[in-house]
NUKE-878280 format. One record per atom (N, C-alpha, C): x, y, z; residue in one letter. Coordinates in pm, whole numbers, plus 32768, in hexadecimal, padded with zeros to 4 digits. Layout:
N
XYZA;...
// end
This chain:
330
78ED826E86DCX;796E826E8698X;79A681E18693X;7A1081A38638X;7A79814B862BX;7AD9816D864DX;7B2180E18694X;7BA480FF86ABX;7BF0808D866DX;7C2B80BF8600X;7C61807D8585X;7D30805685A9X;7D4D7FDE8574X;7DB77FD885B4X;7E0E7F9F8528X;7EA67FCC84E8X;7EBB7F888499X;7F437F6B84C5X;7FAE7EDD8485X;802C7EAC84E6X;803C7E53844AX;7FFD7E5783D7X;80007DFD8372X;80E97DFB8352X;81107E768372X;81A47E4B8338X;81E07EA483A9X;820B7F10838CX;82927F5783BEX;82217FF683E6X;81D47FE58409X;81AF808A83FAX;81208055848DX;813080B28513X;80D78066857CX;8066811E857AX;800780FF855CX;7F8981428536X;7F0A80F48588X;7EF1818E85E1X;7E4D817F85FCX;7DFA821385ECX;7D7A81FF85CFX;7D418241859FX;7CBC824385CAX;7C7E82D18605X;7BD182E88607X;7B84832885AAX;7B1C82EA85A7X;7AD782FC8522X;7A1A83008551X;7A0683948554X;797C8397854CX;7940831684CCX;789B82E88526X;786B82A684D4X;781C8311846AX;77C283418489X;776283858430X;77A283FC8401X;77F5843783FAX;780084A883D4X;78B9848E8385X;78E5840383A0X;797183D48357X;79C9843C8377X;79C9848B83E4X;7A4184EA83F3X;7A948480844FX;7B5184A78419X;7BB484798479X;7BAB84D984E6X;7BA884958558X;7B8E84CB85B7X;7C3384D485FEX;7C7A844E85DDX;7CF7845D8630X;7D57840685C8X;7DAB842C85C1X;7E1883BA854AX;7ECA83C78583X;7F01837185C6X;7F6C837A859AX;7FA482E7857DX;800B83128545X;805582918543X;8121826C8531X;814C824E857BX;81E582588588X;821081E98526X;8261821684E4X;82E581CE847DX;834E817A84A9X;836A810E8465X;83C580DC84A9X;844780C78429X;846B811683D3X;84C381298368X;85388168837AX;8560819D83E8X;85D181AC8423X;8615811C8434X;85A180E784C5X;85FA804A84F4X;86077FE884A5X;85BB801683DCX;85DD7F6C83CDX;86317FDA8330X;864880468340X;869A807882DEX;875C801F8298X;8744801A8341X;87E87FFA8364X;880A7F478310X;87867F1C8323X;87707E93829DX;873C7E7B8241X;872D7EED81F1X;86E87F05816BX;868D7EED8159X;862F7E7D81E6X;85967E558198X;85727E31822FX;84D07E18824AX;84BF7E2682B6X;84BC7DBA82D9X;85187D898368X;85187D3283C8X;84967D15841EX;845E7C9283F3X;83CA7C558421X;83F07C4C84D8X;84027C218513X;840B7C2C8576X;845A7CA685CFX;84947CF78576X;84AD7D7985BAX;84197DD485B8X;83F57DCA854EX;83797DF68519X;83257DE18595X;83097D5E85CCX;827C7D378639X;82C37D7A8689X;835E7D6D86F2X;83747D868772X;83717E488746X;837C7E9786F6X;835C7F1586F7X;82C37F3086D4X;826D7EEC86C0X;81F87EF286D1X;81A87EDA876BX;81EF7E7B87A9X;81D27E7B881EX;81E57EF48869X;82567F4F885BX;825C7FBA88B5X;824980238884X;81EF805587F7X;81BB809887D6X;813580A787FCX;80E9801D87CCX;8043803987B7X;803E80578849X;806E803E88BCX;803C80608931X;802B8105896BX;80C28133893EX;80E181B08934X;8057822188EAX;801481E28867X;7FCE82378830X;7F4182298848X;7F14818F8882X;7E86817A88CCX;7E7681D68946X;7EE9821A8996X;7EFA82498A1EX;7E92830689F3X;7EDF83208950X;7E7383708942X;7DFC83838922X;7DB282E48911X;7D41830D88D3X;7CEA82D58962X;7D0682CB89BEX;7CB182A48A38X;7C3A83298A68X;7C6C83988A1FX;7BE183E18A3AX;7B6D83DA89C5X;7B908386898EX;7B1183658928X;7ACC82E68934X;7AF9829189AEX;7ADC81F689ADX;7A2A820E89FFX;79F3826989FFX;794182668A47X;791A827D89C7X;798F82A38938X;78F282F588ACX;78E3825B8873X;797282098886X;799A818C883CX;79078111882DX;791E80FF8797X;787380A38770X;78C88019873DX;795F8040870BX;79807F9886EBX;7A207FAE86C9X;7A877F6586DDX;7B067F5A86CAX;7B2E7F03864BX;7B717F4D8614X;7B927F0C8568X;7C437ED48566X;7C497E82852AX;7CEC7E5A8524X;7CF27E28848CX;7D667E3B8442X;7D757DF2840BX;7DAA7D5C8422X;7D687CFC83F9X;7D8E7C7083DAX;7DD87C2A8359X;7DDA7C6082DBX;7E297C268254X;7E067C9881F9X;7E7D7CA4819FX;7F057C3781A4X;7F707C8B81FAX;7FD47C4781F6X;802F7C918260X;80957C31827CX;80F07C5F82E6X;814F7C398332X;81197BD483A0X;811F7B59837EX;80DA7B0E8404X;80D27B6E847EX;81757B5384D9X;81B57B638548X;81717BD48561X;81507C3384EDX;813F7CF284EAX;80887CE5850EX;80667C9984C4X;7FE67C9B84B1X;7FAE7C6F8544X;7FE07C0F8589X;7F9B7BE485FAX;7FB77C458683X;802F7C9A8673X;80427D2E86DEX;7FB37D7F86F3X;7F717D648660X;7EFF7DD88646X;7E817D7C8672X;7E597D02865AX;7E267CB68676X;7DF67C9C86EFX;7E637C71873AX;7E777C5787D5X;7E327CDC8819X;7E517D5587F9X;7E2D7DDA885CX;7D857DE8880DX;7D8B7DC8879EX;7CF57DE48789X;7C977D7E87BFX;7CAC7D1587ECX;7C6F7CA5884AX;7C3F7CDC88DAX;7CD27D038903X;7CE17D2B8980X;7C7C7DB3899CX;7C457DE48929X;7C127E7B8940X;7BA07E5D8936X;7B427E0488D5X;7AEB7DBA88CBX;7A8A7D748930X;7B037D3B898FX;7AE47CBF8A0CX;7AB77D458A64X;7B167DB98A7CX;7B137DF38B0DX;7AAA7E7C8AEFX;7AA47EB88A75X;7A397EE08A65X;79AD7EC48A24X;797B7E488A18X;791B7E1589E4X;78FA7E4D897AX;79547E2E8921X;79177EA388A8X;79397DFC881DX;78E17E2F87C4X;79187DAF8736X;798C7DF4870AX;79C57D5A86EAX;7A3E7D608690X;7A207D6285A3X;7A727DA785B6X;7A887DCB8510X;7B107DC384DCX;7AF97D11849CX;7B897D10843EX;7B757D4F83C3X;7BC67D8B836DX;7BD57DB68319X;7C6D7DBC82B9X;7C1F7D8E8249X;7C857D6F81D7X;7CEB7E2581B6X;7D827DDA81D8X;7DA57E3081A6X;7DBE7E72812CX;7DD87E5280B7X;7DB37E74805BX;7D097EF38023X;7CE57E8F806AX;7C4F7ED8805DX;7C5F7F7B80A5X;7CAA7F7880FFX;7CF47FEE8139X;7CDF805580EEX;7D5E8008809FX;7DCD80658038X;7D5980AF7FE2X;7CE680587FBFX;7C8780A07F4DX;7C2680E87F95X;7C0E80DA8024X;7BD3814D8060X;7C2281DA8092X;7CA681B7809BX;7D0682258097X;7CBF82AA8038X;7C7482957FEEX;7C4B82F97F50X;7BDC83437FA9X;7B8D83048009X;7B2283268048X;7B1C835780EEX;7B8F836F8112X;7BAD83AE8186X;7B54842081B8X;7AFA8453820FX;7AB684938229X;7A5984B58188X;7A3D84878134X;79DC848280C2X;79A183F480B0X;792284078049X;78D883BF8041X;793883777FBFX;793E82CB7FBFX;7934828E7F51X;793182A87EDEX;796282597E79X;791C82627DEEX;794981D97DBBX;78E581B27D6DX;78C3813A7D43X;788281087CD8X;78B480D57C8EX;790B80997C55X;797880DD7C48X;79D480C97C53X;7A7881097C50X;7AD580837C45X;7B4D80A67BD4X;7B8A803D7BC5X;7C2780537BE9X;7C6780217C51X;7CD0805E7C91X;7D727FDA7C3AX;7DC0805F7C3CX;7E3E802E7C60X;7E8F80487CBAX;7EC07FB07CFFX;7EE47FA87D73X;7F7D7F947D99X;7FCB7FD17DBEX;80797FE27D82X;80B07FB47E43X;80CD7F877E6AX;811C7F6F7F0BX;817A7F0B7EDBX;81D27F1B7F6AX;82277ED67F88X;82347E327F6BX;818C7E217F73X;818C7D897F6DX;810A7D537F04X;80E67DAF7EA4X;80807D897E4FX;808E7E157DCBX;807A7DDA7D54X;806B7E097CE4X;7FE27DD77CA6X;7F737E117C9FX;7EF17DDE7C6EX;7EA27E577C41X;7E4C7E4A7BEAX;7DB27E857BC5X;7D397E487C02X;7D117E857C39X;7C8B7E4B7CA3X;7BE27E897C3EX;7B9E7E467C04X;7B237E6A7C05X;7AC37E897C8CX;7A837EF57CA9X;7A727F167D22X;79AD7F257D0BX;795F7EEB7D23X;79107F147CF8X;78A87F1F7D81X;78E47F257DFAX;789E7F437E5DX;78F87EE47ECBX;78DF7F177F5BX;79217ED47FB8X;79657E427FADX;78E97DF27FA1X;791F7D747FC2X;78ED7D597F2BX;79047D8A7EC0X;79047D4B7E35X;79A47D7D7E07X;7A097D4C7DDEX;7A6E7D4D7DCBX;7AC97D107D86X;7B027D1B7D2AX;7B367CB97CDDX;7BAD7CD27C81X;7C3F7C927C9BX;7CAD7CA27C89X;7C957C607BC4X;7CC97CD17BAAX;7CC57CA37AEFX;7D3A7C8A7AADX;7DB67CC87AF6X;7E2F7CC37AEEX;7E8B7CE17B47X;7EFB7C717B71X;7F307C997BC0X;7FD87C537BA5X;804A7C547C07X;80B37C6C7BE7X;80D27B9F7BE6X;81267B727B55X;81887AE77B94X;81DE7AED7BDBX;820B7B617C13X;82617B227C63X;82997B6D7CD2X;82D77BC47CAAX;82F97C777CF7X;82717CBD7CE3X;82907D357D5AX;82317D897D2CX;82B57E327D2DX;82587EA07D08X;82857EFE7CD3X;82C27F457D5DX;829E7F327DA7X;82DB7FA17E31X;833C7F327E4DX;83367EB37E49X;83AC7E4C7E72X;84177E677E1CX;841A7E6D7DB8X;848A7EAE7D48X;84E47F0A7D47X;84857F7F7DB1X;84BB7FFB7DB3X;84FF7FC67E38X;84FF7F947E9AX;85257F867EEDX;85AF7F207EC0X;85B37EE57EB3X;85F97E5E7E7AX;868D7EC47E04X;86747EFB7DB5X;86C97F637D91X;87077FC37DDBX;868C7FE47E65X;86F6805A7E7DX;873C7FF97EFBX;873F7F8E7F16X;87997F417F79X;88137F147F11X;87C67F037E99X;887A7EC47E3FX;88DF7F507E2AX;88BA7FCE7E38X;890D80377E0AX;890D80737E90X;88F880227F07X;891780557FA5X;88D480F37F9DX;886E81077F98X;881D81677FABX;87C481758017X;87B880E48059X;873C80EB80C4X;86B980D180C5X;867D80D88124X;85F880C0812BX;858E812B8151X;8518813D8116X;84EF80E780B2X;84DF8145802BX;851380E87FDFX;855380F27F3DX;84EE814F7F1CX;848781627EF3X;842F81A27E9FX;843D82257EB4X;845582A27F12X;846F831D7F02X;852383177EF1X;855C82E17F31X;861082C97F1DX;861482C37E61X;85E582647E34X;85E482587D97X;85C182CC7D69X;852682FB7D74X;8519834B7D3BX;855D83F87D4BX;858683E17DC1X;85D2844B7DA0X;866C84477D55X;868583ED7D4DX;871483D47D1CX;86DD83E07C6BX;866D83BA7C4FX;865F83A07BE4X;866184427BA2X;863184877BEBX;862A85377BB2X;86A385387B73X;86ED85017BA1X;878A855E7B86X;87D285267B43X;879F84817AEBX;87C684417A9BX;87BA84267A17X;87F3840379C9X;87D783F07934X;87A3837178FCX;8719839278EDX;86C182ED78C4X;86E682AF7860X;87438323781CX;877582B7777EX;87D182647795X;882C82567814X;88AD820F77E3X;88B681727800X;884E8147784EX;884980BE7855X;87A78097781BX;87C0801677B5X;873C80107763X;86E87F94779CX;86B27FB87824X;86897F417876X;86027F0D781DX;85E57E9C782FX;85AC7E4877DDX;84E67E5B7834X;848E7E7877CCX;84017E8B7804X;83DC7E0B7818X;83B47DDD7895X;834F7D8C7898X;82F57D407856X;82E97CCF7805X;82737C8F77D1X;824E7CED7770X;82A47D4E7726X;828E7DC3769DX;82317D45763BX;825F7CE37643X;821F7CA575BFX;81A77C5675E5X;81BC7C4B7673X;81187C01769CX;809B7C3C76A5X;805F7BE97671X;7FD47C32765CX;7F6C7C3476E3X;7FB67BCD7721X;7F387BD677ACX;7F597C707800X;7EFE7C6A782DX;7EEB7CF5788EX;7F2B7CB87932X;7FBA7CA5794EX;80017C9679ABX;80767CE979DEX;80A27CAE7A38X;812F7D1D7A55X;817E7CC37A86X;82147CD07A78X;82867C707AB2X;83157CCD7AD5X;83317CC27B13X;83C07D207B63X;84217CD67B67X;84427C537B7FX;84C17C0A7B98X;85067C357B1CX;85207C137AA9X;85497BF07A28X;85927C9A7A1FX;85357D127A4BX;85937DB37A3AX;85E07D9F7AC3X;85A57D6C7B14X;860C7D707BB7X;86B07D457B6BX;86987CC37B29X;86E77C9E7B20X;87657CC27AC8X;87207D207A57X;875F7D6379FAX;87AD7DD57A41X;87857E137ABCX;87837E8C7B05X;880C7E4C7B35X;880F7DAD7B57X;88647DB57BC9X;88E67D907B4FX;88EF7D547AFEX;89397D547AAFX;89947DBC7A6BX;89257E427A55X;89807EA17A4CX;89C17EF17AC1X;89897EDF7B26X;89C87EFD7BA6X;8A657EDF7BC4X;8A687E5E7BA8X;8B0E7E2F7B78X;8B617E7D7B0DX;8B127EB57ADAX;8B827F007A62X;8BBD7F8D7A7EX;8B6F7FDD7AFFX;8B8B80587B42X;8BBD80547B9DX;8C0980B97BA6X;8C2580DD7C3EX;8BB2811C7CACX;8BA780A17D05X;8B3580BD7D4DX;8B3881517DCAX;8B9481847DD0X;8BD881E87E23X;8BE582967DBFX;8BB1828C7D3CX;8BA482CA7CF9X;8B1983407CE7X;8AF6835B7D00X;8A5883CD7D11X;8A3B83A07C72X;8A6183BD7C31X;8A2883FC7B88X;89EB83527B2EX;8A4F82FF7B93X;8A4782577B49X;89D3822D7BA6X;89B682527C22X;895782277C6BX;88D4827E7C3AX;88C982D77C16X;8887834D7C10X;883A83107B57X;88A882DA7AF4X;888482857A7DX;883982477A72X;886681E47B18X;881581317B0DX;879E817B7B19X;879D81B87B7EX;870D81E17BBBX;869581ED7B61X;86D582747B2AX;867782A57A89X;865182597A2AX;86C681E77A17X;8687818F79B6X;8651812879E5X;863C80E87A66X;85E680A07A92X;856080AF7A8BX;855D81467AD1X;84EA818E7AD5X;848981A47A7BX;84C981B07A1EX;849A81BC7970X;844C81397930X;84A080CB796AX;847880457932X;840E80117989X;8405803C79E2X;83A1800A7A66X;834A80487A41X;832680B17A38X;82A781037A37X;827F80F0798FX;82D880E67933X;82AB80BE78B0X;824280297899X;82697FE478E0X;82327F7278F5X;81BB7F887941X;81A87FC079ADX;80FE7FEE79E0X;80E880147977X;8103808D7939X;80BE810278F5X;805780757839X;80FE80277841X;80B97FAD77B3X;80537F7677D4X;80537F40784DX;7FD67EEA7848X;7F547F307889X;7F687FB578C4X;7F057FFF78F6X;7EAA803E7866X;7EDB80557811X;7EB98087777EX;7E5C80227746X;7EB77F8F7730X;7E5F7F107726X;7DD57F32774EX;7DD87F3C77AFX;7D447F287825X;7D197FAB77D6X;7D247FE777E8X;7CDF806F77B1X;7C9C808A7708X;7D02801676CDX;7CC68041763FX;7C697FDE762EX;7C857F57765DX;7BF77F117677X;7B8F7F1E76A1X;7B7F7F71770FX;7B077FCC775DX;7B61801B77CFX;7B20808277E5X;7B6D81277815X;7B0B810A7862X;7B41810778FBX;7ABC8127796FX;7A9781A27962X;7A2681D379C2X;7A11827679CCX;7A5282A17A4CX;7A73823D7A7BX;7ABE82747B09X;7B3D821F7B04X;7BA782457B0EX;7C2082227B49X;7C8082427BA2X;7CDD81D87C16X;7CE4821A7C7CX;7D7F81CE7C69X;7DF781EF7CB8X;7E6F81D67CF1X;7E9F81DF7D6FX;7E9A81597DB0X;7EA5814F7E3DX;7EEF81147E88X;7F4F810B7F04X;7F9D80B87F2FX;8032812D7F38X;806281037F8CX;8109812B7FB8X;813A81727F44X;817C812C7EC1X;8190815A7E40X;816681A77DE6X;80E6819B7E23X;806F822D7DC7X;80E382B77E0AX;80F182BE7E28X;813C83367E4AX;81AE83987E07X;81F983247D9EX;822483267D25X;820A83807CE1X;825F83DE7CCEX;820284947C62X;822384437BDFX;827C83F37B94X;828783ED7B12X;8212837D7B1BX;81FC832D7B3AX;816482EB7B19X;80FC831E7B2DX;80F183AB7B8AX;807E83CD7BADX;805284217B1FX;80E2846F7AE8X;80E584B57A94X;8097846E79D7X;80C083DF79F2X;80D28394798FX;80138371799CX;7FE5833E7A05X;7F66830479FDX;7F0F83AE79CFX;7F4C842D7A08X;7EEB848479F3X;7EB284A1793BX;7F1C849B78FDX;7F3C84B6789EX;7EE284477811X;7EBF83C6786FX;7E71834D7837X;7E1E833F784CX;7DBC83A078D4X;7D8183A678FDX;7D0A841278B0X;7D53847F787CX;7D4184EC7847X;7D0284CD77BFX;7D498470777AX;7D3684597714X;7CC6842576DCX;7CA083D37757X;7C3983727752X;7BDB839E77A8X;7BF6842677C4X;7B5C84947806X;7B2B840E787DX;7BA883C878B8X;7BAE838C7915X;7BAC840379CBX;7B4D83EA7A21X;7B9184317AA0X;7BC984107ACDX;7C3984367AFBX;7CAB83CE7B28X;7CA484137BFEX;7CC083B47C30X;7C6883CA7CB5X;7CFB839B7D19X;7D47840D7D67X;7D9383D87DBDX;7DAC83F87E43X;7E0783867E97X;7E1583B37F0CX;7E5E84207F48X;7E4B847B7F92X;7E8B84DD7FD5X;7EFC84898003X;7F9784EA7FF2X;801A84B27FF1X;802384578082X;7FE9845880E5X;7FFD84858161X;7F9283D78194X;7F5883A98139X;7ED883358155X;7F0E82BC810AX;7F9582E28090X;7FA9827A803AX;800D821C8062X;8043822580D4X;809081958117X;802C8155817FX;807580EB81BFX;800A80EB823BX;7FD381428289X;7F6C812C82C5X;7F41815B8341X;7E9581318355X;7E90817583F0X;7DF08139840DX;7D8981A583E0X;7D86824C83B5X;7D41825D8397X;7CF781E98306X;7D3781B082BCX;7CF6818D8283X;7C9481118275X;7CE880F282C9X;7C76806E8307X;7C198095837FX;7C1F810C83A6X;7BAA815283D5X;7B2D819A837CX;7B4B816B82ECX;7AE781A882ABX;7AB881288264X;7AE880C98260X;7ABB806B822DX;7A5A802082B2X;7AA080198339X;7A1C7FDE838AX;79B8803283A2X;79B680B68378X;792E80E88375X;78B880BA8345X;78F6807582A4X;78728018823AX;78807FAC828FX;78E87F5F82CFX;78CA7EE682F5X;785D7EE98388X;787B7F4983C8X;78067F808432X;77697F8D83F2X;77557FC683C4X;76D67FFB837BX;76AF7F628342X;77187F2782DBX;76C87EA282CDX;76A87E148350X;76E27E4A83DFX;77037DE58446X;77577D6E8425X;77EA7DBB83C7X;783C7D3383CCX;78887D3D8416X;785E7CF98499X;78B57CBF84E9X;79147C2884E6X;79637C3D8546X;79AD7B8A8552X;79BC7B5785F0X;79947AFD861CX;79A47AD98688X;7A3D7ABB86C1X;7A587AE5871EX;7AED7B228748X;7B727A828777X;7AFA79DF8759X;7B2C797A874DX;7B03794B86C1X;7AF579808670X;7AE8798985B1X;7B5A79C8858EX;7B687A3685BCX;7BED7A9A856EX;7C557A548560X;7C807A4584ADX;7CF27A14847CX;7D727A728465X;7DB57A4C8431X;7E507AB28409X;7E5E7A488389X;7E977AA48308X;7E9C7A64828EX;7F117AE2828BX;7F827A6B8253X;80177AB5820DX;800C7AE7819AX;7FBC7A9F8151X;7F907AA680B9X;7F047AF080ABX;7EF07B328045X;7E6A7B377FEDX;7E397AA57FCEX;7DB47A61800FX;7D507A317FA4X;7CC77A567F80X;7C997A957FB2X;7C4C7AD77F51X;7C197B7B7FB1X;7BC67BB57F7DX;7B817C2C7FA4X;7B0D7BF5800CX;7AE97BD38062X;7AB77B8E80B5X;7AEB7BCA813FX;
// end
């Protein structure tokens, strides 16, 4: 088995993971969206010191599996520095005292094994990837072949949702708060402006509607349900119109046979609703994560060091880096 560890933001996840047979053997993982609710977005160093007194709490249960254990997985990038090295540090420490190899693993790469949780792969598959901190299309054409074809200038799509529902004091984190506000709102009454409608490249950009969002925010009463409940809907409308434009792009140029939606934001029923429907059209399979795998956590980077096991990619435990940023699939 693996013992997979993830600390990349606000969410402290560990996870066992048969090798040969890819069953989760053990998964939990505690939230920390209460303690950083109270500041609309998550606090980086509240983030590490509640990771510290989590991951210990949830390693305490997996000590009756540490004789099946063949290698310990962590994520290393991208992430939360401060967050990232909580997960880091204990996967060293588990490494050193049980002689077992270490396995960094890209988080992102996660998110697209999220689809493959106790199942086998599929490959070539071309994912869209929606979180807190990335808006992209990934060409996927096997583990370590990977390749970002489009991705966000500037915002990404779960940052938006978040970022709105802190300007209309809704809380954290924005993306189910919005969307539920959005049910009960009327998408016609504010005519928020689409994204790059006239650009032809296959990109995505969020600042420019943030900003439109926050503009009309000033014109309501923010203490109002029906005016908050407005912004929402018509944000919502303009945000997901803008995936849905340039996702079409990609599609009428060449239609994969597999398509997938992955990351925190996949969770979204009006985009999920929107990709099915484009998907359909284009006798596309459209391939997604169970509600429950699409934010963080370590089952999914327990299914990704399974391939990295089988191929022996290891990292030596004075090699292991921490990257804040994406640079590449590596």
């Amino acid at each position: 088995m693996i013992l997979s560890i993830e600390s990349s933001c606000d969410d402290s996840s560990i996870s066992i993971t048969n090798i040969d047979t890819k069953e989760l053997v053990y998964h939990k993982k505690i939230s920390q969206e209460l303690q950083h609710s109270v500041y609309g977005g998550v606090v980086p160093e509240l983030a590490a010191r509640l990771h510290v007194e989590a991951l210990p709490k949830i390693l305490l249960e997996c000590k009756e599996y540490f004789p099946d254990l063949k290698a310990i997985a962590v994520t290393n990038a991208p992430g939360l520095a401060v967050t990232l090295m909580e997960g880091v540090m204990m996967a060293k420490a588990l490494s050193l005292s049980l002689d077992l190899p270490l396995i960094a693993v890209n988080h992102l790469k996660g998110h697209i094994y999220s689809l493959f949780i106790e199942k086998e792969e599929i490959m070539p598959i071309t994912i869209l990837l929606v979180s807190g901190g990335h808006t992209q299309i990934i060409e996927a054409k096997s583990l370590n072949d990977m390749n970002i074809i489009a991705s966000t200038m500037d915002d990404s799509f779960g940052e938006s949702f978040d970022k709105v529902s802190k300007m209309l004091g809704l809380g954290y984190p924005g993306g189910p708060v919005v969307q539920n506000y959005a049910l009960k709102g009327d998408n016609e009454r504010f005519d928020f402006p689409v994204p790059l409608r006239q650009n032809p490249k296959i990109a995505f950009s969020y600042s420019g509607l943030k900003n439109a969002v926050r503009l009309a925010i000033e014109t309501i009463d923010k203490d109002n349900e029906k005016d908050r409940a407005d912004i929402c809907a018509c944000f919502q409308k303009a945000a997901i119109a803008h995936i849905m434009q340039k996702t079409k792009k990609l599609f009428s140029i060449s239609a994969p046979k597999d398509f997938a939606i992955v990351g925190g934001a996949s969770a979204n029923i009006y985009l999920r609703e929107n990709l099915e429907k484009l998907c359909a059209k284009y006798k596309t399979k459209l391939h997604l994560s169970s509600l429950e795998y699409c934010s963080d956590n370590a089952a999914m980077i327990g299914r990704v060091a399974i391939e990295q096991y089988k191929n022996n990619d290891f990292i030596k435990i004075n090699e292991i880096d921490i990257q804040s940023r994406l640079k590449d699939f590596s």
